[in-house]
Backbone as CSV, one residue per row, in Angstrom:
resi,resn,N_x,N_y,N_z,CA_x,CA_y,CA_z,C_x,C_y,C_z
1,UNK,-20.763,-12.908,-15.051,-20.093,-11.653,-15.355,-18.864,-11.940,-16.209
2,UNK,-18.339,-10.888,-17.231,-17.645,-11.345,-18.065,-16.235,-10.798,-17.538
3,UNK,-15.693,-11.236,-17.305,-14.120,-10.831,-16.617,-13.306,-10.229,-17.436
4,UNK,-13.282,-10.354,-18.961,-12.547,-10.446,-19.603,-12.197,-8.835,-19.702
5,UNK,-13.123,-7.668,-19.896,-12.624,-6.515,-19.890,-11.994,-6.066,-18.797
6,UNK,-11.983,-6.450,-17.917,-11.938,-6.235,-16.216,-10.300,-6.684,-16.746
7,UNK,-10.083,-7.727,-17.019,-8.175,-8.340,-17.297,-7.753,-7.857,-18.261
8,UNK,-8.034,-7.024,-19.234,-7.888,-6.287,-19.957,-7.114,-4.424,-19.626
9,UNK,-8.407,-4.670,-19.057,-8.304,-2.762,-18.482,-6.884,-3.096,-17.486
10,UNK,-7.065,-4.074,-16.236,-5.830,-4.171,-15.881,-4.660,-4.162,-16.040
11,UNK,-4.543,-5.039,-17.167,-3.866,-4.780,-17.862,-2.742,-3.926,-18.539
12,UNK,-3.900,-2.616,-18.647,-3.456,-1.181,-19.204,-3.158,-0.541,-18.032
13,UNK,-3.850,-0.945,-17.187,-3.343,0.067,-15.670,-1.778,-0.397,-15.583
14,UNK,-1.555,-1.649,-15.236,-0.189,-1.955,-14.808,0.718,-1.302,-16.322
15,UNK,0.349,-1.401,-17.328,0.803,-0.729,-18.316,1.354,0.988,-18.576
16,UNK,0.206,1.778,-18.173,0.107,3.008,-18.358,1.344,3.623,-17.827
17,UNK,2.093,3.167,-16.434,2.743,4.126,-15.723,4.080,3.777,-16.824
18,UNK,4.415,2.510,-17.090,5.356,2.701,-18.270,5.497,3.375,-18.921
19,UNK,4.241,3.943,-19.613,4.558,5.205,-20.940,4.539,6.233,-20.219
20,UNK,4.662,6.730,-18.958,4.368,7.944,-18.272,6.168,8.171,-17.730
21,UNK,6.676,6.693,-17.317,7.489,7.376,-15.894,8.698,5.721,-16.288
22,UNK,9.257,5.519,-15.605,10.131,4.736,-15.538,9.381,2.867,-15.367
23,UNK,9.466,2.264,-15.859,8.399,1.395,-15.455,9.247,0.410,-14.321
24,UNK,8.611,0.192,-12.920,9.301,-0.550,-11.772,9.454,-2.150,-12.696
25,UNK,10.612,-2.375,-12.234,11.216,-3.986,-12.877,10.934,-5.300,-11.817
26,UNK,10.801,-4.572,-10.655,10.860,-6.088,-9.344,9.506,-5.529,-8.470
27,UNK,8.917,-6.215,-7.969,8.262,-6.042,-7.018,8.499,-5.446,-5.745
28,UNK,9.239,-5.341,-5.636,10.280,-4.371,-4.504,9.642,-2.607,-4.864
29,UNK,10.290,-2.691,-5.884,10.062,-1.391,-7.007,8.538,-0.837,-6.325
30,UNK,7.542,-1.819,-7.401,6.326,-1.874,-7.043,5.940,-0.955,-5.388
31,UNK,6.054,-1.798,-4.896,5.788,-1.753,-3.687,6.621,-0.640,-3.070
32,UNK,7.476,0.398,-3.318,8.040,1.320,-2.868,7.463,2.495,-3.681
33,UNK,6.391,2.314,-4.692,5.854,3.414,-5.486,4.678,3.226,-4.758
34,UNK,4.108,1.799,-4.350,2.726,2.026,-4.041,2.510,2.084,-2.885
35,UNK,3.677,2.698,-1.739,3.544,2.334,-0.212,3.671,3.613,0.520
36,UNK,2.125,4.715,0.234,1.951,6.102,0.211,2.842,6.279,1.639
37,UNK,2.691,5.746,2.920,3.169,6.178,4.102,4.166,5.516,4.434
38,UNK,5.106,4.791,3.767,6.607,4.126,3.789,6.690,3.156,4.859
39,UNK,5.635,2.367,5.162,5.790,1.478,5.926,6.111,0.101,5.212
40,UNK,6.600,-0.290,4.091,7.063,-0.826,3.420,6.002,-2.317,3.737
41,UNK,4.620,-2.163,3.339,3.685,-2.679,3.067,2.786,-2.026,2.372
42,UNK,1.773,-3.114,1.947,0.734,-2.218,1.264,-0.884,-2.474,1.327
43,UNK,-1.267,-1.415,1.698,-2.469,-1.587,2.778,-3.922,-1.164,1.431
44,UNK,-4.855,-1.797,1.404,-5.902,-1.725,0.037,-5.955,-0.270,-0.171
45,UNK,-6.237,0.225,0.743,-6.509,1.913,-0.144,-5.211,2.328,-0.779
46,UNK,-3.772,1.961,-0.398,-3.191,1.932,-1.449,-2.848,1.887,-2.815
47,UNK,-3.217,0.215,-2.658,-3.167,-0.395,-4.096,-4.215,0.178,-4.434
48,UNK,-5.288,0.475,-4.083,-6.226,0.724,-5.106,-6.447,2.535,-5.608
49,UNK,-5.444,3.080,-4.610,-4.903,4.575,-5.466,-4.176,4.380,-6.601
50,UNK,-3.111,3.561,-5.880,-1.985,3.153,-7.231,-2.444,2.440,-8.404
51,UNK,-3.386,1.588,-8.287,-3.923,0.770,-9.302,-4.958,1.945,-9.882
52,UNK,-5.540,2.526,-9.904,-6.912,3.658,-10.208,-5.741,4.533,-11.096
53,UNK,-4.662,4.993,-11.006,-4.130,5.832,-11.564,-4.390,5.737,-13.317
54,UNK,-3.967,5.047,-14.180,-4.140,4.119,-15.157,-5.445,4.608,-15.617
55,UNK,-6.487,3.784,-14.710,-8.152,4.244,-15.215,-8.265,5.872,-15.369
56,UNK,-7.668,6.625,-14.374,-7.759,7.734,-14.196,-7.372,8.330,-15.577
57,UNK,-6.071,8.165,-16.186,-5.633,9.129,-17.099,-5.701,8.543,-18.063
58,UNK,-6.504,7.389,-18.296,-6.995,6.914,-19.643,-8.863,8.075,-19.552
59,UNK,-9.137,7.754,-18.390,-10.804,8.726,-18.371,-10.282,10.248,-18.548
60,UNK,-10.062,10.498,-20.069,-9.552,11.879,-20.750,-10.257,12.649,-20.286
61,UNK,-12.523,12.738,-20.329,-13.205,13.360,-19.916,-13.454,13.871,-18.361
62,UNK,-12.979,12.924,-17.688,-12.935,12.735,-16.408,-14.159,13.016,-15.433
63,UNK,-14.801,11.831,-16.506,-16.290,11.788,-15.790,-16.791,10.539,-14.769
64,UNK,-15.519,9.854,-14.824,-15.476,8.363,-13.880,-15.717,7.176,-14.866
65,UNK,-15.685,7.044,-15.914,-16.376,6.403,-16.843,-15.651,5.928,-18.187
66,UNK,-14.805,5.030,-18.495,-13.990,4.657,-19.466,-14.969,4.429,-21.006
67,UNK,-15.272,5.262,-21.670,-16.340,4.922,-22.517,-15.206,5.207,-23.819
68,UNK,-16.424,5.444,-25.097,-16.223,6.076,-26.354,-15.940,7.230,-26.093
69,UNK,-15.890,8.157,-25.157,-15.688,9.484,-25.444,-14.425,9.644,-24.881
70,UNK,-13.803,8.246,-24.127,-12.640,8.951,-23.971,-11.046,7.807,-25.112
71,UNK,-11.827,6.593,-25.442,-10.946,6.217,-26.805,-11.797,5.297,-27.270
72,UNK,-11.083,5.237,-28.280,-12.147,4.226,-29.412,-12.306,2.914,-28.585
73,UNK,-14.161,2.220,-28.576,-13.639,1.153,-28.087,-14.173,0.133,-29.295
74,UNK,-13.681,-1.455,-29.179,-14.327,-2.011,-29.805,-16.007,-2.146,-30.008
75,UNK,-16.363,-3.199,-31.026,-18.034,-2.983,-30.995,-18.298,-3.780,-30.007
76,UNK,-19.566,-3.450,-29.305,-20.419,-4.155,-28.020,-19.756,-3.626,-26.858
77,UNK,-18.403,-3.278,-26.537,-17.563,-3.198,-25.499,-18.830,-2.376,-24.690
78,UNK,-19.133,-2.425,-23.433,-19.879,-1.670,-22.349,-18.895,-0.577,-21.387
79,UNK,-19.038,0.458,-21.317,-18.087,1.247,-20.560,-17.963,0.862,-19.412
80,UNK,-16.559,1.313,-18.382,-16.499,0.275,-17.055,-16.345,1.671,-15.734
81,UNK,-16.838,1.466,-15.055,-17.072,2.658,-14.222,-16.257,2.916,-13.243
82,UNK,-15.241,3.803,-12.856,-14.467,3.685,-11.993,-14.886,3.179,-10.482
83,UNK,-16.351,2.975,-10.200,-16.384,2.428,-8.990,-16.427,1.187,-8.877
84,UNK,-16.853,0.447,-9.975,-16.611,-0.678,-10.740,-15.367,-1.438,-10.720
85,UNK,-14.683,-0.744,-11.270,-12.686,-0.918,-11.543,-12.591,-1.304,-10.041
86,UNK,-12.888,-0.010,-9.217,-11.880,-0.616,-8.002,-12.368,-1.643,-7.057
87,UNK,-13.907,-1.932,-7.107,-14.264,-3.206,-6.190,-13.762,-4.070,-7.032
88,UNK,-13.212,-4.210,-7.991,-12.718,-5.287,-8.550,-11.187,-5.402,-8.025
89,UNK,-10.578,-3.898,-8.212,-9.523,-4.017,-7.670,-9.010,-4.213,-6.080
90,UNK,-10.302,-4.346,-5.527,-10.382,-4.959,-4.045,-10.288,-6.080,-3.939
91,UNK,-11.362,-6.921,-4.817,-11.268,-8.242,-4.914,-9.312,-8.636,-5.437
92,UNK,-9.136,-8.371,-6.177,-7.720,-8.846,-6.549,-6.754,-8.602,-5.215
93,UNK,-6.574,-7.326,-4.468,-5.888,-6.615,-3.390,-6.351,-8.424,-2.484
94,UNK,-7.787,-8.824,-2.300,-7.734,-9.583,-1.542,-6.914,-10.866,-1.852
95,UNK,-7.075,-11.738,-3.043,-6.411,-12.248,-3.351,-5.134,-12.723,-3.430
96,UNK,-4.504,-11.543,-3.564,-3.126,-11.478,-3.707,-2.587,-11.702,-2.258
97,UNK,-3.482,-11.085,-1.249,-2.949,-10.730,0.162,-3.141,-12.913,0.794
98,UNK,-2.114,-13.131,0.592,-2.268,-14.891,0.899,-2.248,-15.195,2.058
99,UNK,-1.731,-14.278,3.223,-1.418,-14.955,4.060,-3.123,-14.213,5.278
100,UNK,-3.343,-13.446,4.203,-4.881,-12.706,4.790,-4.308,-11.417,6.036
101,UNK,-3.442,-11.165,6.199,-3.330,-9.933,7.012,-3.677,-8.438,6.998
102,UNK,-4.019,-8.364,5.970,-4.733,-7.115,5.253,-3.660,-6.146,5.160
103,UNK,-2.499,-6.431,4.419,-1.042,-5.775,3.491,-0.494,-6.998,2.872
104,UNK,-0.029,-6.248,1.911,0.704,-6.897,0.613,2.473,-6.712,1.023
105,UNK,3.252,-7.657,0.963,4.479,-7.022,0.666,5.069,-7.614,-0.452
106,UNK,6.579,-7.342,-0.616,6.666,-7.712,-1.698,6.876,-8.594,-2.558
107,UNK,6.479,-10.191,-1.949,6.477,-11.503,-2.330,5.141,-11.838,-2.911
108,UNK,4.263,-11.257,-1.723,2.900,-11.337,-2.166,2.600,-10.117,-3.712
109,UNK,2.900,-9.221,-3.568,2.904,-8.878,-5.326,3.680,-9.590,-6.372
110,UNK,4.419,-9.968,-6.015,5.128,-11.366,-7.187,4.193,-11.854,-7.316
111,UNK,3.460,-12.625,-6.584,2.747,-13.871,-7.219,1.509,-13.511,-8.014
112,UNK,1.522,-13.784,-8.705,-0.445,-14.064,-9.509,-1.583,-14.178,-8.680
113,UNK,-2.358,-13.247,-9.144,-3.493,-13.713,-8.317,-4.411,-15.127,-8.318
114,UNK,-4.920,-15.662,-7.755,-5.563,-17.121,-7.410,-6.655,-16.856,-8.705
């Protein structure tokens, strides 16, 4: 499987809320935008609301589906499906989560994923 659009699109997600809203500077930040019930962790259906946002308001048509109809893409590019996006963005949520407790705080979003 080719990863590369997958780190790409990500990319634009962590991107998007910049051109929208104030863009968070620390992981602290992060994690106080993405911590829907203020328990100052962050639990996968979280991140993966907060992370989906991005896909969301780039999918102009809002048919679940990042294609040509909603921006130009390069040639060959294959459209990526929002159910797609977010088991991916599960896999990363897991990743990131190092110490395996199933929440993120905000050390564990500093780091890179493995």
């Amino acid at each position: 499987m080719n990863r590369r659009p997958y780190a790409l699109l990500a990319g634009f997600v962590f991107l998007a809320p910049a051109f929208a809203q104030d863009f968070p500077r620390t992981p602290a930040e992060y994690l106080r935008r993405m911590d829907a019930n203020g328990d100052g962790r962050i639990d996968e259906t979280e991140y993966v609301r907060y992370m989906s946002q991005g896909f969301l308001r780039m999918d102009v048509n809002g048919d679940g589906v990042l294609d040509a109809n909603d921006a130009p893409m390069r040639p060959g590019a294959r459209p990526v499906h929002l159910d797609e996006f977010q088991r991916n963005l599960i896999q990363q949520f897991h990743k990131l989560d190092r110490n395996r407790d199933g929440v993120l705080d905000a050390k564990e979003l500093a780091q890179p994923p493995r």
